[in-house]
C-alpha positions as CSV (number, residue, x, y, z in Angstrom):
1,X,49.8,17.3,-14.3
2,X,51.7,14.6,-12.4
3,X,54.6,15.4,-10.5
4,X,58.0,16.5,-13.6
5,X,55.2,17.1,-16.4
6,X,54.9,20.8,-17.5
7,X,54.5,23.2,-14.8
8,X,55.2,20.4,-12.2
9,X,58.9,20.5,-12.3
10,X,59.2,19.6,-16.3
11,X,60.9,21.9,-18.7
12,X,57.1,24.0,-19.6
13,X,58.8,25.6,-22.8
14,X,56.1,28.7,-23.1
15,X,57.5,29.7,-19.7
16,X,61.3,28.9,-21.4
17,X,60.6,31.3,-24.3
18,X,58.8,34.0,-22.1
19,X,62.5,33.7,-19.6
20,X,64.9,34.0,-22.9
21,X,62.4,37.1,-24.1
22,X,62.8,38.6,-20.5
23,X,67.0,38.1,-20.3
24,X,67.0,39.4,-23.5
25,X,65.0,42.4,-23.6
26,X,66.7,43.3,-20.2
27,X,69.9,43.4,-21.4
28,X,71.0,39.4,-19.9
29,X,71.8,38.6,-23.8
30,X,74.3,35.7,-23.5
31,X,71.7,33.9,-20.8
32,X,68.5,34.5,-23.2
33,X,70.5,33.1,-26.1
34,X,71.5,29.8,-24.4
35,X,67.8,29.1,-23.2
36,X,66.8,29.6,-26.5
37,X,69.7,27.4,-28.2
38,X,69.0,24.7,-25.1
39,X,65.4,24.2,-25.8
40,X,65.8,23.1,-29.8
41,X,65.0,19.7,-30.4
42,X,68.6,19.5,-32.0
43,X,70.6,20.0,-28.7
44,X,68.2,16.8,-27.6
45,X,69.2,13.1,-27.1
46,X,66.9,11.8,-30.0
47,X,66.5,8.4,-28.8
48,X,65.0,10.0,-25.6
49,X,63.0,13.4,-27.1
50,X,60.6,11.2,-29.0
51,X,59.4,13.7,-31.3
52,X,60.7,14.9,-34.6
53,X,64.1,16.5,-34.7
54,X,62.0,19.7,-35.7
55,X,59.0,20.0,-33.6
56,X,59.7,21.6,-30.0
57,X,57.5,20.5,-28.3
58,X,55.7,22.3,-25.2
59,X,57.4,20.5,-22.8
60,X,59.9,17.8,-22.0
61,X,59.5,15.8,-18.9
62,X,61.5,15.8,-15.9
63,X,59.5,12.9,-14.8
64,X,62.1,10.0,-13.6
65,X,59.4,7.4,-16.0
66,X,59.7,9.7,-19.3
67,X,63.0,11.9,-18.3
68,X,63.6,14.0,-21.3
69,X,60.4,13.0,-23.5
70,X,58.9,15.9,-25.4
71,X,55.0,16.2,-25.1
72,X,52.5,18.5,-27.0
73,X,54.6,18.6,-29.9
74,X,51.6,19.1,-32.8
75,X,49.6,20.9,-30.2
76,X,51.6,23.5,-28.8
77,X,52.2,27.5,-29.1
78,X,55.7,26.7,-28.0
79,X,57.3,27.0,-31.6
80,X,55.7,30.1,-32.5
81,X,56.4,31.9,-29.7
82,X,60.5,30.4,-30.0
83,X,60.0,32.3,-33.6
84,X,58.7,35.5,-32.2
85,X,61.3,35.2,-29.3
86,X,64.3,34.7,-32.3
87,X,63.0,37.3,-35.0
88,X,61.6,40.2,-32.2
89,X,63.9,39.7,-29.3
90,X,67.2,38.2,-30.2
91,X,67.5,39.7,-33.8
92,X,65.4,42.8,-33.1
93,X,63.3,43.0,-36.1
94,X,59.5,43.9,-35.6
95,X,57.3,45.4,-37.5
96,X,55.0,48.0,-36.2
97,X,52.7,50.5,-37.6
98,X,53.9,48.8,-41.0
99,X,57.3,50.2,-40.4
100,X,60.0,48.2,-39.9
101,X,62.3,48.5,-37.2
102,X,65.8,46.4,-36.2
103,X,66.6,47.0,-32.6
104,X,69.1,43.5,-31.9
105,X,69.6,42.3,-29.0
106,X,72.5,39.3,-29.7
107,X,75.1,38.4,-27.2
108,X,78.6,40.1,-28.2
109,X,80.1,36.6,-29.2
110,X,77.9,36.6,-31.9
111,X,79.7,37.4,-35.5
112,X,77.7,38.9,-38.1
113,X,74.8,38.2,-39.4
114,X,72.1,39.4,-41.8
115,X,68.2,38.6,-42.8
116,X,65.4,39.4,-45.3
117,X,62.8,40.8,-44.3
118,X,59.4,40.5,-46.4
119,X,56.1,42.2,-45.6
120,X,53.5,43.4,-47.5
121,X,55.1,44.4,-51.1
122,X,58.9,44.7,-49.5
123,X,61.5,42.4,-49.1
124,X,64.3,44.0,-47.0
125,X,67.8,42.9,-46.7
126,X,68.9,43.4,-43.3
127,X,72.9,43.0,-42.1
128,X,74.6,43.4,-38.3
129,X,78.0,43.9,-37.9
130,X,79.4,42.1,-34.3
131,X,79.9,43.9,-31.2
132,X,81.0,46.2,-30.3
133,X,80.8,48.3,-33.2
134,X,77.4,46.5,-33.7
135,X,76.6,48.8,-37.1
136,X,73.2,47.9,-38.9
137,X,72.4,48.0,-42.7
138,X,69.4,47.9,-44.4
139,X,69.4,47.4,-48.0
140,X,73.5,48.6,-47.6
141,X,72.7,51.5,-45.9
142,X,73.0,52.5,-42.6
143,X,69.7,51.7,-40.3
144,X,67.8,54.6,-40.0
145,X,66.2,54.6,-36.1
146,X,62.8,56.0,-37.9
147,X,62.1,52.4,-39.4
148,X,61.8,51.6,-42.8
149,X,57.9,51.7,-44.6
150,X,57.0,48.1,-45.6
151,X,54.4,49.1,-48.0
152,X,51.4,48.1,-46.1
């Protein structure tokens, strides 16, 4: 790639996503959370982007010729690993082993917030209180640490 494209100096946002999932997961919450709320499309000049307000792209160009230009925008991993990054590493919910588990990691400015959950044959209605008491609900009840069976 030329000189601001991608790994050349441009924003790459795989590499983005993989820094905001390493900030995160290493206790940096507030610095994970705004490189994941910087990258969205939204937070984006749209006259200069040049993609739809709702495709993030895989990268957008430092490039003094295309400065702030998204590329790879149909073609990209980019989004899905933003949703991975959001649901698993921000919010804490993963599924493993068909259990499900909600371990958050949001930044103590966050307020509450909640989510449903649906795998398999179960739809789970998750709710976090805000720091620091930080208490998690599942289906109103207190989140037990040996996950919750999704039925699959």
């Amino acid at each position: 790639y030329a000189p601001g494209f991608r790994e050349n100096g441009g924003q790459y946002n795989h590499g983005a996503i993989w820094l905001a999932i390493a900030l995160l997961e290493s206790g940096e919450r507030e610095k994970g959370w705004e490189i994941l709320r910087s990258i969205l499309p939204e937070n984006r000049d749209g006259g200069v982007y040049g993609a739809e307000s709702f495709v993030l792209g895989a990268d957008v160009s430092a490039n003094p010729e295309n400065r702030g230009r998204s590329g790879w925008t149909w073609y990209t991993g980019s989004a899905g690993w933003y949703l991975r990054a959001v649901t698993e590493h921000l919010l804490g919910i993963k599924i493993r082993g068909g259990r499900l588990f909600v371990e958050p990691n949001v930044p103590d400015s966050w307020g509450a917030w909640s989510a449903a959950v649906r795998a398999g044959s179960r739809e789970l209605h998750v709710e976090a209180a805000p720091a620091p008491d930080g208490t998690v609900t599942v289906d109103g009840k207190p989140y037990d640490p040996a996950g919750y069976d999704m039925g699959y």
